[in-house]
TORKOL-4160 file (C-alpha; in steps of 0.2 Angstrom, whole numbers, padded with zeros to 4 digits, m for minus):
94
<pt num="1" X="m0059" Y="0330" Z="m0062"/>
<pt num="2" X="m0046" Y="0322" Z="m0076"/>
<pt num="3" X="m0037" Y="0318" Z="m0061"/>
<pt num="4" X="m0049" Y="0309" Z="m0051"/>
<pt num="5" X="m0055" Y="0298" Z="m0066"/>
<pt num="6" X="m0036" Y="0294" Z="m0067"/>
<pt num="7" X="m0036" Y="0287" Z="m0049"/>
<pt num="8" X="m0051" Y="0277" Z="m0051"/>
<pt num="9" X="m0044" Y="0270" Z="m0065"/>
<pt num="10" X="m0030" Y="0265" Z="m0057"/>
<pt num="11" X="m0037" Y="0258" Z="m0041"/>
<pt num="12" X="m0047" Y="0248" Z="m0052"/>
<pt num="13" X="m0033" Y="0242" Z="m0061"/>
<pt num="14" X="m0023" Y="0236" Z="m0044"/>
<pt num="15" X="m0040" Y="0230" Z="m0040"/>
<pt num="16" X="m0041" Y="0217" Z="m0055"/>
<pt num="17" X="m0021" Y="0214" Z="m0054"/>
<pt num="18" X="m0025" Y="0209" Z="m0034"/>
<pt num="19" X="m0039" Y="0196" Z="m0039"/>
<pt num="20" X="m0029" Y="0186" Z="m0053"/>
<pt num="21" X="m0015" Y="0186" Z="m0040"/>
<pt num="22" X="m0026" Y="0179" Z="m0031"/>
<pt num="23" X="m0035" Y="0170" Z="m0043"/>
<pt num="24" X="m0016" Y="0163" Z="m0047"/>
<pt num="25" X="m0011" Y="0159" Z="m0029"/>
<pt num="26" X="m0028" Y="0147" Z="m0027"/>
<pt num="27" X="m0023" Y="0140" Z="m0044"/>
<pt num="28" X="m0008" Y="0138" Z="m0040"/>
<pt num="29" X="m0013" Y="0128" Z="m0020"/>
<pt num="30" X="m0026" Y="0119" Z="m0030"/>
<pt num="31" X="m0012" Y="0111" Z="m0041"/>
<pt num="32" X="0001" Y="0107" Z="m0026"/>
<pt num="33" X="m0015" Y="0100" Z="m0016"/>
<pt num="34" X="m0019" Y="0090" Z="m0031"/>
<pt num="35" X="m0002" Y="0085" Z="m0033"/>
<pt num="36" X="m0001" Y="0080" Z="m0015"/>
<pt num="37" X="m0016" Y="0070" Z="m0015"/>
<pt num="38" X="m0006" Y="0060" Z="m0033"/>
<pt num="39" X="0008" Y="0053" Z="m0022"/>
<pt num="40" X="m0002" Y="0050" Z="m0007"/>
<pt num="41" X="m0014" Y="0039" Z="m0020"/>
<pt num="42" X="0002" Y="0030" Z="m0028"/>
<pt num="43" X="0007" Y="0029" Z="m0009"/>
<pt num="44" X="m0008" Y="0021" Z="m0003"/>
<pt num="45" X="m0009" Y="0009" Z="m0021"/>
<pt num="46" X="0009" Y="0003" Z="m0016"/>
<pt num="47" X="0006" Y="0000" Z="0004"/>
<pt num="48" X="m0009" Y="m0011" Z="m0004"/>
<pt num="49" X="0000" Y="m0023" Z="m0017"/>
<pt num="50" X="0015" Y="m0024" Z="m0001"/>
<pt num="51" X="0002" Y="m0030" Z="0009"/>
<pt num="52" X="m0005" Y="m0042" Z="m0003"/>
<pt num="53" X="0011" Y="m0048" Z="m0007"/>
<pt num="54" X="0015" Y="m0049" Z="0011"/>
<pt num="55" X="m0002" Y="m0061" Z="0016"/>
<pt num="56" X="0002" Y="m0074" Z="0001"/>
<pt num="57" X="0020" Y="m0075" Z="0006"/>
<pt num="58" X="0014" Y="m0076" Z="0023"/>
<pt num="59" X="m0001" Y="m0089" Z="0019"/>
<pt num="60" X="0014" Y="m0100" Z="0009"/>
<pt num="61" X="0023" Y="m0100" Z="0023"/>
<pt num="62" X="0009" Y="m0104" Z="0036"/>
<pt num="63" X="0005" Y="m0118" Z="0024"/>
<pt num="64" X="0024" Y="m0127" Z="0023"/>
<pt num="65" X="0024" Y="m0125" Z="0042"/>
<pt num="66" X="0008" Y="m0136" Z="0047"/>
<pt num="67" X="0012" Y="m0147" Z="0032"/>
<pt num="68" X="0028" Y="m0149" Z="0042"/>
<pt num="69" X="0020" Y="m0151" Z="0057"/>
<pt num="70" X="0009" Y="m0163" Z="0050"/>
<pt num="71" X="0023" Y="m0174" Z="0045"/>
<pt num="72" X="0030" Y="m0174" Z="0063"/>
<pt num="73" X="0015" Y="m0179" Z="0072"/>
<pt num="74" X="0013" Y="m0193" Z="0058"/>
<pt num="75" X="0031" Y="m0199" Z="0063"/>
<pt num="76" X="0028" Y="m0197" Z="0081"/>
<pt num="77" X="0010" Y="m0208" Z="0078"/>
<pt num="78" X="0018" Y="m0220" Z="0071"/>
<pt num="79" X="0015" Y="m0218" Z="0051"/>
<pt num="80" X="0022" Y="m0219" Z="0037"/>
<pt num="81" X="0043" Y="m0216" Z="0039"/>
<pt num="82" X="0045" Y="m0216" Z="0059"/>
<pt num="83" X="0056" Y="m0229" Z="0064"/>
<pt num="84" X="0042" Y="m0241" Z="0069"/>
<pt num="85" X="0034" Y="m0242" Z="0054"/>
<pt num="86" X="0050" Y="m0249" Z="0048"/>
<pt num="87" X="0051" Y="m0264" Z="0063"/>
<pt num="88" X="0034" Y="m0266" Z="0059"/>
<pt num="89" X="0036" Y="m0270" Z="0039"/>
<pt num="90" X="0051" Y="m0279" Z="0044"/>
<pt num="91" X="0043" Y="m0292" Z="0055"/>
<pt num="92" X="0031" Y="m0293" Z="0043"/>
<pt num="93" X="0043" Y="m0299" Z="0029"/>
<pt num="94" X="0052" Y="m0311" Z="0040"/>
């Protein structure tokens, strides 16, 4: 009898040691998932401020290119700096 209490203890000893190993393990996954999820948020917040970066460097850019473009068909027109403006202001002064 002394000796089947003794097992019964025992088993429900490695009973509770088996579910706070467990209890452990899922504690443990829980802070690598949540760890995981950290760097994919800081991840995700730098790919965002790139990519804002990226559409006012390119929106500079689109904006100097047709400001240039601009210029070029003004000159081929005729307007102010193309070559026959110049004749133009220069018959006038004569």
């Amino acid at each position: 009898m002394l000796r089947h209490r003794k097992v019964k203890q025992l088993e429900e000893q490695l009973q509770e040691m088996q579910k706070l190993a467990n209890d452990d393990t899922q504690s443990e996954d829980r802070r690598s998932l949540l760890m995981r999820c950290d760097r994919a948020e800081t991840r995700a917040r730098k790919n965002e401020e790139q990519m804002m970066e990226n559409a006012k460097k390119f929106a500079r850019e689109i904006s100097e290119l047709k400001t240039k473009l601009a210029e070029k068909d003004a000159k081929l027109a005729g307007g102010f700096g193309a070559p026959s403006a110049y004749a133009h202001m220069c018959q006038m002064c004569s």
